[in-house]
C-alpha positions in Angstrom: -22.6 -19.1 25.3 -24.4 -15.6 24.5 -20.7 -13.5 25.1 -20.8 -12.7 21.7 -24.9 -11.9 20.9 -25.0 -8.7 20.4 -26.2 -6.0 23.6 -28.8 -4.9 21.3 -30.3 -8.2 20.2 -30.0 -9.1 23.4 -32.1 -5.9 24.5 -35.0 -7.2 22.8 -34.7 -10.9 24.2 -34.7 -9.6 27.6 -37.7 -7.3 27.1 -39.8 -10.2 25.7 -39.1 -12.4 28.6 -39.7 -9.8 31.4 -43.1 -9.1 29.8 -43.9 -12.7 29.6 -42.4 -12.6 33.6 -44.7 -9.7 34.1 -47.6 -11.1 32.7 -47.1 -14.3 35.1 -47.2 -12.3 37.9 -49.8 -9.9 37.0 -52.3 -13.7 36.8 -50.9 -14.5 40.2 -53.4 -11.4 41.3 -56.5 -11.8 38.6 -56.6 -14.9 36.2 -60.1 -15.6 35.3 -59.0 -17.7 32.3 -56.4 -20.4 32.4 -58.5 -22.5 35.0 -60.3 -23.8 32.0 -57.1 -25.8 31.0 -56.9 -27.4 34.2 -60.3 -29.1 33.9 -60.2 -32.9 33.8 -62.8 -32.7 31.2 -60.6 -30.6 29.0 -58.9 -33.5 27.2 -57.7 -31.3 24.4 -55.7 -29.5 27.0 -51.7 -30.8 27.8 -52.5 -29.1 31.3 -56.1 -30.9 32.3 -55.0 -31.7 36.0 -56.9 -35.5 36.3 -55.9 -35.5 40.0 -59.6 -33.2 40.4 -61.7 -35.9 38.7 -60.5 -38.4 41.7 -60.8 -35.8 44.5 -63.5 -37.1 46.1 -62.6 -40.9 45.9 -61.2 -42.0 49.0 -59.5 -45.0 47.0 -57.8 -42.6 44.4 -57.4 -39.2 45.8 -54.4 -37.5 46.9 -54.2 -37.5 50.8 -52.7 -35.5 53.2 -52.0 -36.5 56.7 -55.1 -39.0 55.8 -57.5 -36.8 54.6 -58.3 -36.3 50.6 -57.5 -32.9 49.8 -60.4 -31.1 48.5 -59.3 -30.2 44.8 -60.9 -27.4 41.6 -59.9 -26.3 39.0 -57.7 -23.3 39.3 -55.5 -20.7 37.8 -52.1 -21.8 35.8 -49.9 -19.0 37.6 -47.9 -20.5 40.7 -47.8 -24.3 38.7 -46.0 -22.7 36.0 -43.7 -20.9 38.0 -42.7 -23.3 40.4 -43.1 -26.6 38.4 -41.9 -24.7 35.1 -39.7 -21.8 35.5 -37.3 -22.6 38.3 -36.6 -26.1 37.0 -35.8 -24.1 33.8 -33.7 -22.0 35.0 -31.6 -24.6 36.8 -30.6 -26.8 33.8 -30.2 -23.3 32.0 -27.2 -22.0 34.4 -25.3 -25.7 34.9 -26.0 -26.5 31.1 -26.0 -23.3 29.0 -23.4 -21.4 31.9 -23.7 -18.4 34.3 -23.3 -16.1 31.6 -26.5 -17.1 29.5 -28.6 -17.1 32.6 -27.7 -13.1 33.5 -27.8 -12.1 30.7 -31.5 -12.7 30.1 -32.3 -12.5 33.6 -35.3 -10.7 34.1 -34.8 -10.0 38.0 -31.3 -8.7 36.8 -33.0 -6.8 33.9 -35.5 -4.9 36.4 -32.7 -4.2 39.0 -30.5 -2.1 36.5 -34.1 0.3 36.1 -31.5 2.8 38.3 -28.9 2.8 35.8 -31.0 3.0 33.0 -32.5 6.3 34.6 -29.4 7.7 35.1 -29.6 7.5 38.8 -25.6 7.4 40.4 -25.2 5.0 43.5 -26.0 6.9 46.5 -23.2 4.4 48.4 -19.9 2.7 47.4 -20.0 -0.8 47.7 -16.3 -0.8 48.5 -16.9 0.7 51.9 -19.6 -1.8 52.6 -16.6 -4.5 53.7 -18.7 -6.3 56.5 -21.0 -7.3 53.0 -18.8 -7.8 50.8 -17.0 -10.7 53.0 -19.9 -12.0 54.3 -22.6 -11.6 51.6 -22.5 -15.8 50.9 -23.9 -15.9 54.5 -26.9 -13.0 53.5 -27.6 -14.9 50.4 -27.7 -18.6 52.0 -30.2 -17.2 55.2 -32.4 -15.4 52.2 -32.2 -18.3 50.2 -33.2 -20.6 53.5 -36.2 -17.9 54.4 -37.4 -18.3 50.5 -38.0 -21.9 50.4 -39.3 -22.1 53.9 -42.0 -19.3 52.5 -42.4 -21.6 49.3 -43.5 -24.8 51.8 -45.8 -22.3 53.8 -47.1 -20.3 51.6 -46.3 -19.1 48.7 -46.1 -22.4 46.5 -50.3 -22.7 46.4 -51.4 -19.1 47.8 -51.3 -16.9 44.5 -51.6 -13.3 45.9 -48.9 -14.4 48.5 -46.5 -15.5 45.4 -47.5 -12.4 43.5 -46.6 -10.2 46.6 -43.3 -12.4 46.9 -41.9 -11.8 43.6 -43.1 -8.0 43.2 -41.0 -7.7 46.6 -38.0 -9.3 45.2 -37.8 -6.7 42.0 -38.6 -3.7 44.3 -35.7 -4.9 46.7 -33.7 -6.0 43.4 -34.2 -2.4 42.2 -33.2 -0.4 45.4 -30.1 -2.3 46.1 -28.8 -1.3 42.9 -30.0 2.6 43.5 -28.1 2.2 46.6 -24.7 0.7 45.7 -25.0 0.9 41.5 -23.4 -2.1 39.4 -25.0 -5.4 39.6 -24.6 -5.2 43.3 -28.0 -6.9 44.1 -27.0 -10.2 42.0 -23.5 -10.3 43.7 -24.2 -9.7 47.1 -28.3 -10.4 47.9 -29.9 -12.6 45.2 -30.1 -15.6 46.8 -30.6 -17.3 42.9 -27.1 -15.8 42.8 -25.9 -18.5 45.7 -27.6 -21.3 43.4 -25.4 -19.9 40.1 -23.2 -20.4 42.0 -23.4 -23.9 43.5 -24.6 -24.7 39.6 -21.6 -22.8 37.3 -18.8 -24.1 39.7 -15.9 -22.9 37.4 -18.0 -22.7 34.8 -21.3 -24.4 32.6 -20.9 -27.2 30.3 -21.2 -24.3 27.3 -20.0 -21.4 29.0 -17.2 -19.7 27.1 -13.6 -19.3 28.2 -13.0 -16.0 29.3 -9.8 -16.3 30.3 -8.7 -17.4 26.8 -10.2 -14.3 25.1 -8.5 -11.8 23.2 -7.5 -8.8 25.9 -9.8 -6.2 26.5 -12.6 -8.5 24.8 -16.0 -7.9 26.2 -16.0 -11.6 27.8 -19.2 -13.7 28.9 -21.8 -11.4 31.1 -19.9 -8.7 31.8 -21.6 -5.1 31.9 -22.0 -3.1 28.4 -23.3 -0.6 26.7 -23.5 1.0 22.9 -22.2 3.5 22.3 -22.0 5.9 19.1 -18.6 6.1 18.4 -17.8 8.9 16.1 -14.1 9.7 16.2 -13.3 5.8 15.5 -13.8 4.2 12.0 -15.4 0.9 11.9 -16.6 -1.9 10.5 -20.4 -0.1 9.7 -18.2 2.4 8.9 -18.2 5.9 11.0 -20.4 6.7 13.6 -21.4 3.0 13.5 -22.8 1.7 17.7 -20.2 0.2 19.2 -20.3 -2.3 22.2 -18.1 -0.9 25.0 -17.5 -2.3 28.6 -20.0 -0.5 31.4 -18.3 -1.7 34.2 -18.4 -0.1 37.0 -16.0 -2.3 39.5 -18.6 -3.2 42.2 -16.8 -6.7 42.8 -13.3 -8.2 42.2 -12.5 -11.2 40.5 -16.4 -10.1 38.9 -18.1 -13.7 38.2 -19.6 -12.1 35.3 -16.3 -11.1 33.8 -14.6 -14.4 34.1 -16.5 -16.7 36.2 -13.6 -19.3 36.5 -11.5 -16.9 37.8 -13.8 -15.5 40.6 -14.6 -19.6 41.5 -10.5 -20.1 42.4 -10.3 -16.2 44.4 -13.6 -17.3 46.5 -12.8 -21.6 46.6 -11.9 -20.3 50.5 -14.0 -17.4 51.1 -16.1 -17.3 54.0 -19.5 -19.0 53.9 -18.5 -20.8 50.9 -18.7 -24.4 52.2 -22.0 -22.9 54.2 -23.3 -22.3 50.7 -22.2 -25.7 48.8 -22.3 -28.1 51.5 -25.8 -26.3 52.7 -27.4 -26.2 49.8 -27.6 -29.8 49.0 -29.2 -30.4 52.3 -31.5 -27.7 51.6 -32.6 -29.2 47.9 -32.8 -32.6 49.9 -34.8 -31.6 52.7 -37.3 -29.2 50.6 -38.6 -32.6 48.9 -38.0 -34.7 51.8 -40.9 -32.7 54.0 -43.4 -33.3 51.4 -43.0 -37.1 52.4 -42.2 -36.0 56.0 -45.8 -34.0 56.1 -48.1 -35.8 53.9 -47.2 -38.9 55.3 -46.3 -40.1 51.0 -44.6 -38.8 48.1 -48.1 -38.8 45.7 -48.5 -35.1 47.9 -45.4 -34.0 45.5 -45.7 -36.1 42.6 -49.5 -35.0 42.0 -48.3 -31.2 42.0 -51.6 -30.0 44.6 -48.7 -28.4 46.7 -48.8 -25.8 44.1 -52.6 -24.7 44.1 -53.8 -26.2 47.1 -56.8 -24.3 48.7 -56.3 -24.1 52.5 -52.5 -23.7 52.9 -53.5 -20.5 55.1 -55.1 -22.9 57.2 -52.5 -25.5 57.1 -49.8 -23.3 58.7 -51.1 -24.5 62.4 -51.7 -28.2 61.3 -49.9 -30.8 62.5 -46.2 -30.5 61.1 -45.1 -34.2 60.4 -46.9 -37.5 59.6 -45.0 -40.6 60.3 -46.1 -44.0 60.5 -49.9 -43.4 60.4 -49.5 -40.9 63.4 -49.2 -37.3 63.7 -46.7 -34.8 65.7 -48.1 -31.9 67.2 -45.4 -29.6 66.1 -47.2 -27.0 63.6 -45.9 -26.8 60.1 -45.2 -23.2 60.8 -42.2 -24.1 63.1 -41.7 -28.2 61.4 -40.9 -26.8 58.2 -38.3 -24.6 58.6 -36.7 -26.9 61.6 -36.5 -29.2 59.4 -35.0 -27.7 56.4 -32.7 -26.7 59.2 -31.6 -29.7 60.4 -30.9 -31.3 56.9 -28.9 -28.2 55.6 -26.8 -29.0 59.1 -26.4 -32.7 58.6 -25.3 -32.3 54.8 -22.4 -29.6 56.5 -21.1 -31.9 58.6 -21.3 -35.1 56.5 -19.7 -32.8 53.9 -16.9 -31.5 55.8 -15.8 -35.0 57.4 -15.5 -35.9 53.7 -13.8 -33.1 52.9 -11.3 -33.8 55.9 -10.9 -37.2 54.9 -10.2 -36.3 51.2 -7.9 -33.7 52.0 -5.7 -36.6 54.3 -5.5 -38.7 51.4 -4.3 -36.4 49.4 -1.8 -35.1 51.2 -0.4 -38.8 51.9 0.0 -39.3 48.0 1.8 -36.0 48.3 -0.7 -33.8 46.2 -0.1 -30.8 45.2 -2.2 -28.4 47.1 -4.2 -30.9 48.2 -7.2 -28.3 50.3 -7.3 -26.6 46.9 -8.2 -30.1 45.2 -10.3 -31.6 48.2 -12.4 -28.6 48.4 -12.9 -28.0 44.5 -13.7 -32.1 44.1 -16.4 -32.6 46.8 -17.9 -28.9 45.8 -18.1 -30.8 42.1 -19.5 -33.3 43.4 -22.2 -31.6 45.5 -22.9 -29.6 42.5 -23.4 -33.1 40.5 -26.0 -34.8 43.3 -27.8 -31.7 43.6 -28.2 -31.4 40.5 -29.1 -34.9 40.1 -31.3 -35.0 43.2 -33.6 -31.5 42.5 -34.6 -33.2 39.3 -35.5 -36.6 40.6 -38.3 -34.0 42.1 -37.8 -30.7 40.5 -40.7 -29.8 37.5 -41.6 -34.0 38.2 -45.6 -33.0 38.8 -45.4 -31.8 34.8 -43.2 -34.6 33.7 -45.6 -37.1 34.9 -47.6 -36.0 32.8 -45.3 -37.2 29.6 -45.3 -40.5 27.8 -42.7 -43.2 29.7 -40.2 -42.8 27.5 -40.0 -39.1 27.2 -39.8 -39.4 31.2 -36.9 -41.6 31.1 -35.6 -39.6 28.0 -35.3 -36.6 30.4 -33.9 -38.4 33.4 -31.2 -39.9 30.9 -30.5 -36.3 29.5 -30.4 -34.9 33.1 -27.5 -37.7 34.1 -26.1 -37.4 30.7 -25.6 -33.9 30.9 -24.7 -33.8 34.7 -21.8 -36.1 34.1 -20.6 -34.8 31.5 -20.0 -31.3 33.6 -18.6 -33.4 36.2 -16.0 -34.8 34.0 -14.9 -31.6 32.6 -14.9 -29.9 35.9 -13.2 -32.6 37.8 -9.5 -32.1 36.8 -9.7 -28.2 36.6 -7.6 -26.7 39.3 -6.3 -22.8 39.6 -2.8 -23.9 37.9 -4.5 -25.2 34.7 -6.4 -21.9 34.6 -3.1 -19.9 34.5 -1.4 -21.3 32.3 -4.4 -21.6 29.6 -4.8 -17.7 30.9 -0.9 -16.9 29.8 -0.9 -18.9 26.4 -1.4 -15.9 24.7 1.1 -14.1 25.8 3.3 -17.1 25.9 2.6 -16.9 22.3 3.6 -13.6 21.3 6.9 -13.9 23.6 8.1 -17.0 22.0 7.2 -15.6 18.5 9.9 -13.0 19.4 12.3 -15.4 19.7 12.6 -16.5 16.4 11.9 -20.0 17.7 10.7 -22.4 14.8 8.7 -24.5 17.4 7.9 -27.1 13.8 11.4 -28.5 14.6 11.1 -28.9 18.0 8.0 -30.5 18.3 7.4 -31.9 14.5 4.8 -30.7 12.5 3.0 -28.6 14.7 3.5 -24.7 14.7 3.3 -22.3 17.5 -1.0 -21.6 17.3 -1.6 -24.8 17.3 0.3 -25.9 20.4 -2.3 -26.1 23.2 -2.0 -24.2 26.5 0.2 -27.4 28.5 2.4 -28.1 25.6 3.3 -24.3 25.9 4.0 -24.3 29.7 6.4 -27.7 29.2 7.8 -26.1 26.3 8.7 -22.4 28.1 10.0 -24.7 31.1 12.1 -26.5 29.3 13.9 -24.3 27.0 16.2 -22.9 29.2 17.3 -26.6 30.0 18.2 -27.0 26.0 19.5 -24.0 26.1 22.0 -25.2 28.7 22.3 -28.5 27.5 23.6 -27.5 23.8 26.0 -24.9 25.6 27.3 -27.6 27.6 28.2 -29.7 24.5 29.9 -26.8 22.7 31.7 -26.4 25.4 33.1 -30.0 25.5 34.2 -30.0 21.8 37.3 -31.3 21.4 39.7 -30.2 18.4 39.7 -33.3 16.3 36.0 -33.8 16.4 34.1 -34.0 13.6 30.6 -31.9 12.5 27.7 -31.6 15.1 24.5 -32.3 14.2 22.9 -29.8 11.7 20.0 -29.6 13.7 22.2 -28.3 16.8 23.8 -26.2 14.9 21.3 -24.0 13.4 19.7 -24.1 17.2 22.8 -22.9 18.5 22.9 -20.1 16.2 19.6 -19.2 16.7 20.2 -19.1 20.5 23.4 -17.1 19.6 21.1 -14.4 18.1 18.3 -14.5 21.4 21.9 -14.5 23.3 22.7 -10.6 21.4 19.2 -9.2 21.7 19.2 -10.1 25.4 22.5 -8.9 26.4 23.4 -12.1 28.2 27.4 -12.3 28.4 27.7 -15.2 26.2 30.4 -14.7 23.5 32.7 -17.8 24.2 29.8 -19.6 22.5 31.1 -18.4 19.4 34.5 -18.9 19.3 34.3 -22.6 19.8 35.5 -25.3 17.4 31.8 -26.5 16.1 33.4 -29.3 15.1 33.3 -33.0 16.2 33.7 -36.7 14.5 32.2 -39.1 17.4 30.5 -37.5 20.8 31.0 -40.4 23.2 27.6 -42.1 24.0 28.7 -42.4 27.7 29.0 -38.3 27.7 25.7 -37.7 26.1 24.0 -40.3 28.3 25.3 -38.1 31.1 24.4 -34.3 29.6 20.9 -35.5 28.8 20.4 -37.7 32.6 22.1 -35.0 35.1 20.7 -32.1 33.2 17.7 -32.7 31.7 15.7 -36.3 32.2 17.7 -36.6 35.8 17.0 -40.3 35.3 20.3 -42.1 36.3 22.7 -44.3 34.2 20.4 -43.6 30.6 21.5 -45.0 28.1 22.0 -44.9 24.2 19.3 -48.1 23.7 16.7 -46.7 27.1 16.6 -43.2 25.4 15.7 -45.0 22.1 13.1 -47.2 23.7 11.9 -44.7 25.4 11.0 -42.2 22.9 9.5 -44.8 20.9 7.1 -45.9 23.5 6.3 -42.1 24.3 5.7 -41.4 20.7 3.7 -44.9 20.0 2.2 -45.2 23.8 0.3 -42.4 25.5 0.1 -44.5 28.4 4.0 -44.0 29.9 4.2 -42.7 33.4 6.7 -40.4 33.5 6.4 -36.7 33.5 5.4 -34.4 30.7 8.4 -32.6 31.5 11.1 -35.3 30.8 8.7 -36.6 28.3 8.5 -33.6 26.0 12.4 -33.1 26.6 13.1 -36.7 25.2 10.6 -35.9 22.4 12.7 -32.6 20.9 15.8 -34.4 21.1 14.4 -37.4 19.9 13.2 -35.5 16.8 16.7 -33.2 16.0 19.6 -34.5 17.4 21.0 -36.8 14.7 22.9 -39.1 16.7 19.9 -40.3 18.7 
């Protein structure tokens, strides 16, 4: 969605919101002000927390393991973060695409420090080969060690959240000094596992890189302007000029075309770890809340994310079930239990998967691992989706009139379905042949082919990606078709078809330019009273439709129902055949 925002307008947008990241983190460490909009009292405030008025009410506090939890105000920092920013940034990457989340990226922006020092990689990520097959496993156990930090700690402790996140940009920063590129969000950000899980072959507005012009600067991919003197542009010369800065630190680059590096990786290692995992992750993060508190009003309130003795809480009892508690601390409950829901999503997912694929395969699909694996990653992508915001930024929604609460819910499925049903039917096929329209394009323009006359109205531009693969599949069928019928001209027939013959001659010409041996053509009798209807029923069944014993009335009622009904069964192959000669052979 922002592939074609400029780099330096860009520049400015990702400066404003690293300040406004920096600022957040700076009031994880010293805040002495925003506490005063989390007083109850405040009622001109749309952050006044009304959970602290009822703290001390046994009848109306939020409990924990059947104790009220003791409740101030406090600073803003680790609420808006965690109830604000990360739900944000989630609908961003599934909604808006992969490419308008790293591109404003502030961890990305901070990583890149090296390169904008002119510091050169001290390594090559190329010779790195045990991380670059296995990095979907580092991201997945970094991704599973940040949440299990979130439950412990660093959801309500601020100087532990502040420490967290100044960490990650120092680490962010030094894996990038040490391989260059935007290693660090390829191969270690564990937000880079969620884009993902999220993008799957791409967001609901991500643009089509694959369709772009060639040597386009396409969706997120590195660049930099450049003064280019030599070369007259638009600004005239010496204007800045947008170039690629891409210094191949990953194949099949996610930020170059993201659908392409989703088909390359569909089977890499770990990524089944990473879809299938992931939802149990999402679903057991919320789940422990329940599984701790002993209810969901521990989550829904929001005190999770300023509560004041999580420190303390680390040796407390881990679970709370049925009124009783289990004296396994929450220091080893939490993370076993993230653990075992991560594990029970795998293997529910993969029996799925196994089923799916069997199926498949006996309604002879093709490539039916391909389709199993893409549809139930789409589909873990949909309920995770679905599922994080059922929870996900809920402690601020509550806080919304009913109907904006169910307005966001119904935007959240709305939105989520509507990626699902685009994404469903993509497979690696349809994304080469939309990727060789272009240059399906520029061959057939060569040929001199009026495609108006094969296909009515429409001209060559128009013709979408699938009408161009039938139509380069089927032309060298025509082409043997018509050759067939000048060939079986008899002397005392009368004129062919005008339409054939102009065809004829134009295939004559593409015959010369080619060098194919086909002179006979020429020296045929073109002409011909009355073609037998048995003879052309035979050229078009045995070498074109091979539908057997076609006749002169099925061909007619055939075509008709293919131009008039969209719901015919047959292939778009025999249809599209039956549709040119429908349209230009006079005698049908």
């Amino acid at each position: 969605m922002l592939s074609t925002v400029s780099e330096k307008k860009l520049q400015v947008i990702r400066w404003a919101i690293f300040l406004a990241w920096a600022l957040l983190i700076f009031s994880l460490f010293y805040d002495p002000v925003s506490s005063v909009l989390t007083r109850p009292e405040s009622n001109w405030s749309p952050l006044a927390d009304k959970w602290i008025a009822t703290a001390n009410d046994p009848a109306r506090c939020i409990d924990a393991q059947g104790y009220c939890i003791a409740l101030e105000p406090y600073a803003l920092g680790t609420r808006v973060f965690w109830g604000m920013v990360v739900p944000s940034a989630i609908f961003v990457v599934l909604v808006f695409g992969h490419e308008f989340w790293r591109r404003i990226c502030p961890l990305y922006f901070f990583s890149q420090l090296p390169r904008a020092l002119g510091m050169k990689p001290l390594m090559d990520i190329n010779r790195n080969q045990w991380l670059q097959n296995n990095h979907l496993y580092v991201q997945f156990v970094l991704f599973f060690l940040g949440i299990t930090a979130r439950i412990l700690l660093v959801n309500s402790v601020r100087p532990a959240a502040g420490a967290f996140l100044v960490v990650t940009l120092l680490l962010a920063a030094g894996v990038v000094m040490l391989y260059g590129g935007r290693s660090w969000c390829h191969y270690v950000c564990p937000f880079g596992m969620v884009q993902t899980v999220f993008t799957g072959p791409r967001g609901l507005l991500d643009s089509t890189a694959h369709e772009a012009a060639p040597y386009s600067l396409t969706q997120s991919m590195c660049r930099v302007v450049k003064t280019i003197e030599a070369v007259e542009t638009a600004e005239g010369a010496g204007a800045p000029k947008e170039q690629s800065d891409c210094v191949s630190c990953k194949s099949a680059c996610m930020d170059i075309d993201a659908e392409l590096a989703y088909w390359e990786t569909l089977r890499k290692p770990g990524r089944r770890l990473v879809q299938y995992g992931y939802l149990g992750l999402v679903i057991g993060y919320f789940c422990y809340y329940g599984l701790y508190a002993g209810n969901f009003d521990y989550y829904f309130s929001g005190v999770w994310s300023h509560e004041s003795r999580a420190i303390a809480a680390l040796f407390d009892p881990g679970f709370y079930l049925w009124g009783r508690t289990i004296a396994l601390p929450k220091l080893i409950a939490a993370p076993l239990t993230l653990a075992a829901f991560a594990a029970i999503s795998y293997w529910i997912c993969m029996r799925l998967e196994r089923w799916y694929r069997g199926h498949l395969k006996q309604k002879d699909a093709a490539d039916a691992t391909e389709k199993s694996l893409h549809r139930m990653f789409s589909v873990c992508t949909f309920l995770a989706f679905n599922f994080f915001f059922v929870y996900g930024g809920r402690p601020e929604i509550n806080h919304w009139p009913v109907a904006a609460q169910f307005g966001f819910q119904a935007l959240i499925m709305g939105v989520s379905s509507l990626w699902l049903s685009r994404t469903w039917g993509r497979s690696s096929k349809q994304y080469h042949i939309e990727k060789m329209a272009i240059k399906r394009r520029q061959q057939l323009q060569k040929l001199s082919l009026n495609v108006s006359e094969l296909l009515g109205e429409q001209s060559l531009n128009n013709l979408s990606a699938d009408k161009l693969d039938v139509l380069v599949q089927v032309l060298p069928e025509i082409d043997r078709a018509w050759q067939a019928q000048y060939n079986n001209v008899k002397e005392d027939s009368g004129d062919l078809p005008r339409t054939v013959i102009k065809h004829r001659d134009i295939r004559q010409q593409d015959i010369r330019q080619q060098d194919i041996r086909q002179q006979d053509i020429r020296q045929q009798d073109i002409r011909q009273q009355d073609i037998r209807q048995q003879d052309i029923s035979k050229i078009l069944g045995s070498k074109i439709l091979g539908i057997k014993s076609l006749g002169y009335q099925a061909i007619i009622r055939f075509c008709r129902k293919r131009v008039y009904d969209e719901g015919d069964t047959r292939s778009p192959h025999d249809s599209v055949l039956i549709l040119i000669l429908f349209n230009h052979f006079d005698f049908l």
